[in-house]
C-alpha positions, -999 to +999 in steps of 0.1 A: -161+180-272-149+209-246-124+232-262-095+248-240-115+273-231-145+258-221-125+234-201-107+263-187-142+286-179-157+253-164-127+249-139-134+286-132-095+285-126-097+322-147-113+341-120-105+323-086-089+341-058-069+325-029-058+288-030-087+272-012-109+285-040-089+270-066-091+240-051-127+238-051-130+250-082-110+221-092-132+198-073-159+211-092-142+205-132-133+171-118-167+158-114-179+171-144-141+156-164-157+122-144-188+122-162-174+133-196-147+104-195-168+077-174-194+087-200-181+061-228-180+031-204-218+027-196-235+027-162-221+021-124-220-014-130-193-008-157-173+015-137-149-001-116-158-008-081-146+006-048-117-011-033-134-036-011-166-049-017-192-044+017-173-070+042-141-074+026-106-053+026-095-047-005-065-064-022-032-051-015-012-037-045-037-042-070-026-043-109-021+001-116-053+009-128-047+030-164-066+050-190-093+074-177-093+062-145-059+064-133-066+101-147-094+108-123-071+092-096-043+116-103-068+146-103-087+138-073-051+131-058-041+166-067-072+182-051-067+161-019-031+177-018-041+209-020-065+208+005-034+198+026-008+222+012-037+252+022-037+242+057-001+241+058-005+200+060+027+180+059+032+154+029+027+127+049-011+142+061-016+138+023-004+100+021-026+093+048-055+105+030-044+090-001-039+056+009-074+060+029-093+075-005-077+043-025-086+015+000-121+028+004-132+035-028-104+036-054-101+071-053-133+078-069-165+099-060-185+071-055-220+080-054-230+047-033-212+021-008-216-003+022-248+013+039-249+050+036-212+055+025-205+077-002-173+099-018-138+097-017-136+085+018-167+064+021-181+089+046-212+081+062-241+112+067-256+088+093-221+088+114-225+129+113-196+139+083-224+159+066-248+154+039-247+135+005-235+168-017-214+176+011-196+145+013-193+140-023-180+171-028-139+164-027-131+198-010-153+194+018-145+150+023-108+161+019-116+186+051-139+166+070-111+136+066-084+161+077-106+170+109-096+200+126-118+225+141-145+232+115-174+205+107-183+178+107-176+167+144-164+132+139-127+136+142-104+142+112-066+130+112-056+161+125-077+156+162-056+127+167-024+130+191+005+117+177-010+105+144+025+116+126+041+090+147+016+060+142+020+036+113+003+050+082-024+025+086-032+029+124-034+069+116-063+062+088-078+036+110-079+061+138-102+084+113-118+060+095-128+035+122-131+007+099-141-032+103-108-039+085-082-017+104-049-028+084-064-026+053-050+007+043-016+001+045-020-023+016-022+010-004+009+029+004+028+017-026-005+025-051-008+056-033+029+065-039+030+058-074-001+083-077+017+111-058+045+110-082+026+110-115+006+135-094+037+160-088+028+157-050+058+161-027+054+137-002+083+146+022+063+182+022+073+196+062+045+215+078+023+212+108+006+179+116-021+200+136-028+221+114-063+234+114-067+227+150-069+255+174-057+256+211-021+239+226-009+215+198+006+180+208+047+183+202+054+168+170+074+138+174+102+133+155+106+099+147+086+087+117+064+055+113+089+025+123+093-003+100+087-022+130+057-005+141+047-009+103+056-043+104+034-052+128+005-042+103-002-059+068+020-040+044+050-023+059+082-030+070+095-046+030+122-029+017+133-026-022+167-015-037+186-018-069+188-042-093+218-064-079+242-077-109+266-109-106+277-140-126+268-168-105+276-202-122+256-235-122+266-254-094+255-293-086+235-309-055+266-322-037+260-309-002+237-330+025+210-302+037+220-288+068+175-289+077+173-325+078+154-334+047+179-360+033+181-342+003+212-321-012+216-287-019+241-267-042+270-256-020+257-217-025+224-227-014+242-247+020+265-214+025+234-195+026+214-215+051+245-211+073+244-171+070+207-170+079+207-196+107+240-174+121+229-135+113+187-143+125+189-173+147+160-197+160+149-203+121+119-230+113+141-235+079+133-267+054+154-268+019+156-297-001+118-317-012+110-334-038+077-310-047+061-333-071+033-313-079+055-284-096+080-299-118+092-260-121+102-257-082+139-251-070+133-271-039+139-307-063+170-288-076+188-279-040+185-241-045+158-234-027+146-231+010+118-218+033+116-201+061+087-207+083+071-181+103+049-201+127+015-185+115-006-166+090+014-132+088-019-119+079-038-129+112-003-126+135+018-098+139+046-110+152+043-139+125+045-111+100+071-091+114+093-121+117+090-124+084+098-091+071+130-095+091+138-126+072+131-111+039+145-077+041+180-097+054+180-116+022+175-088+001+201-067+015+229-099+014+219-110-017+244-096-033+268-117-018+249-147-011+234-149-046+198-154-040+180-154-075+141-144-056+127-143-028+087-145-024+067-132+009+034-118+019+019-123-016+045-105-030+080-116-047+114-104-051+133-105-079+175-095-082+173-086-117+147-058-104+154-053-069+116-045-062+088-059-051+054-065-070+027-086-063+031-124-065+001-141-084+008-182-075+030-188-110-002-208-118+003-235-094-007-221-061-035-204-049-025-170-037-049-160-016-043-190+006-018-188+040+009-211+020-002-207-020+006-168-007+031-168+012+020-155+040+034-184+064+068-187+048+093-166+036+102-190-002+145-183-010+154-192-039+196-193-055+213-188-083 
């Protein structure tokens, strides 16, 4: 086993000079901390895979990885980051990069993936971002995926006009080029969550073209939209605080106001008055008998959905429609008393007031369009 010091002489943290050369020396005790920890757990085919499998995105918000792997995340996190921080990189340049690094390859320094894709970033010798030991060294994939002025040639996030503007996911897409542009926002919350265990100051100013030479594009000042984030898979939810209230049992007693012939609980009526009146033009069906799940509000009259007119996955306007619906029942509930709420594959809950991902409460199938979510926006009341 490595003692302090032989952890410390390894890193060769003693004697580097300047900040860059920490970093890399980082880089370098971080491949070798891989193979000491990874070690344990067998071969490749025990290691957990990269975050897609050759023709598929990978799945958004993913159960946190923990143990030694969510260690190597943090580190590799930490030496993406300071690549950033050197260059005088704003936080956001490092969320970029981070959700990127997680949707391609779970933040490991893979050493195989579609094709010729290898590292962090799933960079490609054959698509010019340098050789195998280059690429796999995190240094110089964190520089190549940063771009700027210095090798490889493909463009890095920094060659991009107005990247600071786009939605996360458009910015990585505009380095990455992938088959699967929206994939990476499905990251941002993972890659969050790793920038806080990481110490990583996300809302970090600095210069977006940093590492570029000649005129710079104006920065703009307006960050990523929710609507413009909306209009890719995984932006544009909001969370908040848990929301407290005594809500009391109430019974069916009021016709529903959709034209099911079933009733509703006079909450659950008041509600689909609010909606229909703050969003307008609502596809909206409450009360049904949903034999099939014994468990279901809908039966019970506190429960509606909200149709969307389309796979939010496959329609953007389908999805952003939907994050309008949802993010106006979280921010009334309150006062509406909405128990959950479930959307996108994800659901809501008012004794959290967050988000996490919604697995089908072992009736429905999550990855399909309704089982998911992904068509409707599912209200249910206290």
């Amino acid at each position: 086993m490595y003692s302090a010091r032989d952890l410390a002489q390894a890193s060769g943290l003693g004697a580097a000079k300047g900040a860059m050369t920490k970093v890399a020396a980082i880089g370098g005790f971080i491949v070798l901390m891989v193979v000491v920890m990874l070690a344990p757990f067998g071969a490749r085919g025990d290691q957990v895979s990269a975050a897609c499998p050759p023709g598929a995105p990978g799945g958004a918000n993913d159960p946190q990885p923990t143990g030694p792997l969510r260690v190597i995340q943090v580190a590799y996190a930490r030496i993406i980051d300071g690549v950033a921080v050197s260059r005088g990189l704003p936080g956001q340049a490092t969320l970029v990069a981070l959700m990127t690094a997680l949707q391609e390859s779970q933040l490991q320094n893979l050493s195989y993936g579609d094709r010729d894709s290898v590292g962090l970033f799933q960079q490609r010798p054959s698509a010019g971002w340098g050789t195998v030991a280059q690429i796999r060294d995190p240094v110089y994939a964190a520089e190549a995926f940063f771009g700027g002025d210095k090798p490889p040639s493909p463009p890095g996030l920094v060659d991009i006009n107005g990247w600071e503007s786009m939605p996360y996911t458009v910015a990585a897409q505009a380095v990455q080029v992938s088959a699967f542009p929206d994939a990476y926002a499905r990251q941002e919350d993972s890659a969050r969550s790793i920038a806080e265990e990481a110490g990583i100051d996300l809302n970090r100013p600095g210069d977006p073209y940093a590492g570029r030479s000649g005129a710079h594009p104006a920065p703009s000042a307006a960050p990523p939209s929710a609507v413009a984030a909306a209009a890719q898979c995984g932006g544009g939810l909001t969370n908040g605080k848990p929301i407290a209230g005594t809500w009391p049992p109430e019974v069916q007693s009021v016709p529903d106001p959709t034209g099911t012939g079933g009733m509703l609980t006079p909450r659950t009526a008041a509600w689909v008055a609010k909606a229909r009146t703050a969003l307008q033009n609502l596809s909206m069906s409450c009360w049904d008998a949903h034999l099939w799940n014994p468990t279901s509000d809908h039966p019970k009259g506190k429960a509606c959905d909200v149709m969307v007119g389309a796979d939010g996955r496959k329609s953007a306007s389908a999805r952003t429609k939907g994050d309008q619906v949802a993010n106006w029942t979280l921010q009334t509930a309150g006062t509406t008393g909405v128990r959950y709420v479930i959307w996108y594959g994800r659901i809501w809950s008012a004794r959290t007031g967050q988000w996490r991902p919604y697995n089908g409460g072992g009736v429905y199938n999550p990855s399909d369009a309704t089982g998911g979510h992904y068509d409707h926006v599912h209200v249910s009341m206290y």
